[in-house]
C-alpha positions as CSV (number, residue, x, y, z in Angstrom):
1,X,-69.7,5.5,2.2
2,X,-73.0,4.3,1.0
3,X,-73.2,0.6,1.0
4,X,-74.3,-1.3,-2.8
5,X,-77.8,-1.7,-0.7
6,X,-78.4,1.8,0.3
7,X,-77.7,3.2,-3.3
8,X,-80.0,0.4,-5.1
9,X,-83.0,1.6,-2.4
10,X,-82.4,4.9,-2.9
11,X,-82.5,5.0,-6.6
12,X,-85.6,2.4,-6.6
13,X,-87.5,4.9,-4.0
14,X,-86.7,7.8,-6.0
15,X,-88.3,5.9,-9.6
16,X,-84.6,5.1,-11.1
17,X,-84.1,1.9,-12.6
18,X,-81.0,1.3,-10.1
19,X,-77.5,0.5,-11.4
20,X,-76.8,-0.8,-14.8
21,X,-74.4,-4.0,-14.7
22,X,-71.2,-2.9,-16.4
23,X,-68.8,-1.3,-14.2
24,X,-68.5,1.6,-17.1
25,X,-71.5,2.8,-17.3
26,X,-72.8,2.0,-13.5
27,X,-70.9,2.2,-10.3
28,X,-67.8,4.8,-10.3
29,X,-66.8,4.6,-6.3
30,X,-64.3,7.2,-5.5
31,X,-62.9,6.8,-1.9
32,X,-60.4,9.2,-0.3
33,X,-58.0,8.0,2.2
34,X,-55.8,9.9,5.2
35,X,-56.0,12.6,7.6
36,X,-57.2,15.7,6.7
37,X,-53.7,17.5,8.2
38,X,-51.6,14.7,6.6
39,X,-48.9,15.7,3.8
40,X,-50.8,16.1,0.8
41,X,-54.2,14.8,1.6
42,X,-55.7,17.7,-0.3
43,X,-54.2,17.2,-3.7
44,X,-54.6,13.4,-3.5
45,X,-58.4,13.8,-3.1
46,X,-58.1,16.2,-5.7
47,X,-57.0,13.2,-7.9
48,X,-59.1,10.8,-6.7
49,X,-62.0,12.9,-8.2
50,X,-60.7,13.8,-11.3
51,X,-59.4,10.3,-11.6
52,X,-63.5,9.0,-11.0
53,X,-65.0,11.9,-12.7
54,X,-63.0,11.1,-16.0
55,X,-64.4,7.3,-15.9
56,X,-67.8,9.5,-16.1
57,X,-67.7,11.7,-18.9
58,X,-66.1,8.5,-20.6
59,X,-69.5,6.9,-19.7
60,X,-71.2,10.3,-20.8
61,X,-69.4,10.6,-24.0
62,X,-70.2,7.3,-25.0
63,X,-74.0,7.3,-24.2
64,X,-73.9,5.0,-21.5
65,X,-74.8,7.0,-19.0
66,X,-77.7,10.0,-19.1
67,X,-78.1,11.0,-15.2
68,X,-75.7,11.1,-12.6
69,X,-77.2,10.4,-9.0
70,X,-74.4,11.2,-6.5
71,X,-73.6,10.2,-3.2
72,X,-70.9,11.9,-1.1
73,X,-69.4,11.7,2.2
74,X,-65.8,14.1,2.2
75,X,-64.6,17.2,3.8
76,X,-66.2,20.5,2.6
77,X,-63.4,21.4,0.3
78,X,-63.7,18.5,-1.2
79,X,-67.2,18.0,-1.8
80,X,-67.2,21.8,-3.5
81,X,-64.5,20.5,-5.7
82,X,-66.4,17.6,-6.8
83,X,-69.4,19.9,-7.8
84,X,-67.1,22.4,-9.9
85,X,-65.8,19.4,-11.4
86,X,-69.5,17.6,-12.2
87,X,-71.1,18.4,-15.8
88,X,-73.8,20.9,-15.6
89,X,-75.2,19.1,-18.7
90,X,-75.8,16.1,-18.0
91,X,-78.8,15.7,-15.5
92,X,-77.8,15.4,-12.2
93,X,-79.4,14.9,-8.9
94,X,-77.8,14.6,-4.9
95,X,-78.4,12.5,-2.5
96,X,-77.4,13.5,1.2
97,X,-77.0,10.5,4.1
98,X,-79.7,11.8,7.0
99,X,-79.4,10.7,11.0
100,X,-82.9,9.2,10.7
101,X,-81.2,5.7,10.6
102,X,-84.9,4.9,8.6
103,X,-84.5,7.4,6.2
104,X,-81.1,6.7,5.1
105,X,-79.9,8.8,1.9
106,X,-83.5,9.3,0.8
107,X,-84.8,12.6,0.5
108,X,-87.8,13.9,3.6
109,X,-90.2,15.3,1.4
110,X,-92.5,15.6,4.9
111,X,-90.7,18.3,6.5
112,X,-91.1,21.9,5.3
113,X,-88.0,23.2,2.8
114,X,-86.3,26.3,4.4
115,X,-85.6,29.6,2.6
116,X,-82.5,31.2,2.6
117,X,-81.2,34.8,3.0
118,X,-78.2,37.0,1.7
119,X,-76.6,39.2,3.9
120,X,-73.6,41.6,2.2
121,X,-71.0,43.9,2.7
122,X,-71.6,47.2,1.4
123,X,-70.5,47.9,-2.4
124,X,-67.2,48.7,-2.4
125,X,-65.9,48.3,-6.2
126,X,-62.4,48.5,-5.0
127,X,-62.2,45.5,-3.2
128,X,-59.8,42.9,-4.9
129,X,-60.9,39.7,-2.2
130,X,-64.1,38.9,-0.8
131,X,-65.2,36.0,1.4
132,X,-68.1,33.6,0.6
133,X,-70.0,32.7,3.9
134,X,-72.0,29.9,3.7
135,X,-73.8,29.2,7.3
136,X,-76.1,26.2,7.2
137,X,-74.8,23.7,9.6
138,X,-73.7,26.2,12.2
139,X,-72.4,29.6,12.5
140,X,-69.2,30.5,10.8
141,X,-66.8,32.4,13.4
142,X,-65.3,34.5,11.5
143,X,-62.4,35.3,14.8
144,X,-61.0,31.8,13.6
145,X,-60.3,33.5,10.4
146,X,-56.4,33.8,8.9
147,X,-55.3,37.3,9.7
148,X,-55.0,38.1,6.1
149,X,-58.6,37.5,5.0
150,X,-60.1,38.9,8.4
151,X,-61.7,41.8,7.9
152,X,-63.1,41.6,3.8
153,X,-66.2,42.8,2.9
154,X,-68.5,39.0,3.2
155,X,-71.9,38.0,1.2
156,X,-72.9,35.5,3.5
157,X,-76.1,32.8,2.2
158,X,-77.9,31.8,5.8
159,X,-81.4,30.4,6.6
160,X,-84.4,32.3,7.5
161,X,-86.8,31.2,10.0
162,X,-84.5,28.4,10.7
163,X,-81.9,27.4,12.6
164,X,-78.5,26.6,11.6
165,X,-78.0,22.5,12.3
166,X,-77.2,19.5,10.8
167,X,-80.4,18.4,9.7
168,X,-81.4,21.8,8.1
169,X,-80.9,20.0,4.4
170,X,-84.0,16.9,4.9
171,X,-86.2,18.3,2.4
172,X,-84.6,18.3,-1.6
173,X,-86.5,21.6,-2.1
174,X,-84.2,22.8,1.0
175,X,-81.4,22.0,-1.6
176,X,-83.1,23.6,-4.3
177,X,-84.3,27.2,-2.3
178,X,-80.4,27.4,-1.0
179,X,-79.0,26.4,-4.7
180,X,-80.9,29.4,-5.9
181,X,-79.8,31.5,-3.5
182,X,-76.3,30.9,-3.3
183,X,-76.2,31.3,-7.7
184,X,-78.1,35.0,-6.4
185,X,-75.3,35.6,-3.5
186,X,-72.2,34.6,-6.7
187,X,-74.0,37.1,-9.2
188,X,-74.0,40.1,-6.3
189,X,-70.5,39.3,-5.7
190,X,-69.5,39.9,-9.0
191,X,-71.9,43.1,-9.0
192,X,-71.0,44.8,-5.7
193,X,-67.4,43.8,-6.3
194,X,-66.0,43.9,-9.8
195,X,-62.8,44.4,-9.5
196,X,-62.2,40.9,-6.9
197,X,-59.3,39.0,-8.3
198,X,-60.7,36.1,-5.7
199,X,-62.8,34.9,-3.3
200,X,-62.8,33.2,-0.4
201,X,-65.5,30.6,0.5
202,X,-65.7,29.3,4.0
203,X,-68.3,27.2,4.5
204,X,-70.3,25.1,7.2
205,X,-72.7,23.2,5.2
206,X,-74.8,19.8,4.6
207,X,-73.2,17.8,1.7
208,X,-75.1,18.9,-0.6
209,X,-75.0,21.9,0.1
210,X,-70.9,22.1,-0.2
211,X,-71.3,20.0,-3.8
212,X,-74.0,23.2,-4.8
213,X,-71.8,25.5,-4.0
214,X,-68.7,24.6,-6.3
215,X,-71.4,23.6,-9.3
216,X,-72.0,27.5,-9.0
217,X,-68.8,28.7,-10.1
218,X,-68.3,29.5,-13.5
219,X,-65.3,28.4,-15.0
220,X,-63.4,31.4,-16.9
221,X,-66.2,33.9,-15.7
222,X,-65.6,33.9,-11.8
223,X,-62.9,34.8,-10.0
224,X,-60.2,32.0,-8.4
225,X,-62.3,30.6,-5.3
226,X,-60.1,29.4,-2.6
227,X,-61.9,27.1,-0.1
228,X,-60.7,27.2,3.6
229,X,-61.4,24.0,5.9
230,X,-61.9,24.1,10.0
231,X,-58.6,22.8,11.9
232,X,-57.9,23.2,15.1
233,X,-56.3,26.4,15.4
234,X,-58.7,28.2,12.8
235,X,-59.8,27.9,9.4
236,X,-56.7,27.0,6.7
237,X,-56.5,27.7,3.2
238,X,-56.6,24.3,1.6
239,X,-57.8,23.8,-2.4
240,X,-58.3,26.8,-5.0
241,X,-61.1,26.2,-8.1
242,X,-61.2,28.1,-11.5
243,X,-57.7,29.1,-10.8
């Protein structure tokens, strides 16, 4: 996770004041533990977050704290759950960890932001399941698939011009062009398919990227979203949002 050091240069880079001195209102670490295929891994870093995230709207509440800046390291299903979980009205800005070892978690403002496309499935009004596609980091194979999803209509969000790879997400309006997009890709899910009693998102994304995705879903508006992680044998059904 990012060290006391790398946070405090990131903030001071980006113009923030840095971290405030009570633990309350300052530093809320949340650190999950264990094996992604161990007995309930899933639903303990499910608690972890809510446990963190409740310290934070305390903070919020209270006054204490006006901006969020976040810094996250987890497993895709994870880090969506911790964006549908984050307050979309309190100001809040992500920070990603980049292999430029001299760059650390600060944002490339140098390189040029990519634009992002949205390929779909034809209408088809009676479909009751759709899958969410999300293929930054590499191509989703869609073969590794369970047997029961394989084959539902997709609205997939992918780059254009680009290729898929880790460092696809350097430049924060990267973040910003995809964040649109994906908000576009939920709205003509809900359009081409209206009668979808869920989705299913399977994504291979940047941090970011992952935490964007769940801070999309509208609570008590969009469907249940169930989010599927890689394993060895194929993608696995793992945590379910706005159930």
């Amino acid at each position: 996770m990012a060290s006391r050091r790398e946070v405090g240069e990131t903030l001071l880079a980006a113009n923030y004041l840095g971290l405030v001195e009570t633990r309350r209102s300052g530093d809320f670490a949340c650190r999950i533990s264990g094996s992604v295929e161990g007995r309930g891994f899933w639903d303990a870093g499910q608690q972890s977050i809510d446990d963190v995230l409740a310290q934070v709207q305390q903070a919020v509440d209270s006054g204490d704290v006006e901006h969020i800046s976040v810094f996250a390291i987890a497993p895709v299903p994870l880090l969506v759950y911790l964006g549908w979980h984050l307050d979309d009205k309190t100001p809040t800005r992500l920070f990603q960890k980049h292999r430029d070892q001299f760059i650390g978690w600060s944002w490339r403002e140098q390189s040029d932001p990519a634009d992002f496309e949205i390929v779909a499935s034809q209408q088809d009004e009676s479909a009751e399941d759709v899958i969410l596609i999300c293929a930054l980091t590499s191509e989703v194979n869609q073969a590794a698939l369970p047997s029961e999803v394989s084959g539902l209509p997709t609205i997939e969000v992918r780059p254009i011009d680009s290729q898929a790879g880790p460092i696809l997400i350097s430049n924060e309006r990267s973040l910003t062009n995809f964040a649109k997009q994906w908000r576009e890709a939920l709205a003509l899910a809900e359009a081409h398919f209206p009668n979808a009693r869920r989705w299913h998102l399977i994504a291979s994304a940047p941090v970011t990227a992952a935490i964007e995705a769940g801070r999309a879903v509208v609570r008590d508006i969009h469907p249940p979203v169930t989010i599927y992680e890689r394993m060895n044998a194929g993608y696995e059904a793992v945590i379910t949002i706005n159930n």
